[in-house]
C-alpha positions, -999 to 999 in steps of 0.1 A, spaced: 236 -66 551 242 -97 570 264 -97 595 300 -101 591 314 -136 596 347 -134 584 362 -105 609 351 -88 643 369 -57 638 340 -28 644 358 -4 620 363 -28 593 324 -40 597 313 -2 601 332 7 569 313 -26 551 282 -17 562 286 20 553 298 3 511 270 -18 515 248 12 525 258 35 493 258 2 469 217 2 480 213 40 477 229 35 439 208 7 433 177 27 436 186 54 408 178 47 375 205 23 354 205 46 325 210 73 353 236 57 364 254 46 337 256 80 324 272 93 361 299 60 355 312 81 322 310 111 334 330 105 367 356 80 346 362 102 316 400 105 318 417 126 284 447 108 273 471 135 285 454 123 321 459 88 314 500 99 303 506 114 334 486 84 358 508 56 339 537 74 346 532 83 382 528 47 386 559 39 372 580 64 394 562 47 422 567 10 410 604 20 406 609 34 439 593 2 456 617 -19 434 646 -1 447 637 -1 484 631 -37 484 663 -41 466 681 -25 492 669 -44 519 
């Protein structure tokens, strides 16, 4: 990785180095390999999906009425 030019915070450049770290380790497996690992780590069943939309509406909601209040 090059070096970081657009901050000098060490956690933030530790934590870019450590993505850019496991973006190399994934490049070296196989695409088909990992293609196959992409579906099986986003399947989601639609009852899944239900319940993640509707979580995020409760939360958009409550953000709507704090700022609201403010």
């Amino acid at each position: 990785m090059n070096a970081a030019t657009f901050t000098t915070n060490p956690h933030r450049i530790a934590r870019l180095q450590q993505n850019y770290d496991e973006g190399a380790q994934r490049e070296k497996i196989p695409a088909e390999q990992r293609e196959q690992m992409d579906r099986q780590l986003l399947s989601l069943s639609p009852e899944c999906l239900s319940q993640l939309f509707a979580k995020v509406a409760a939360l958009q909601k409550t953000k709507k009425g704090k700022s609201s209040v403010a």
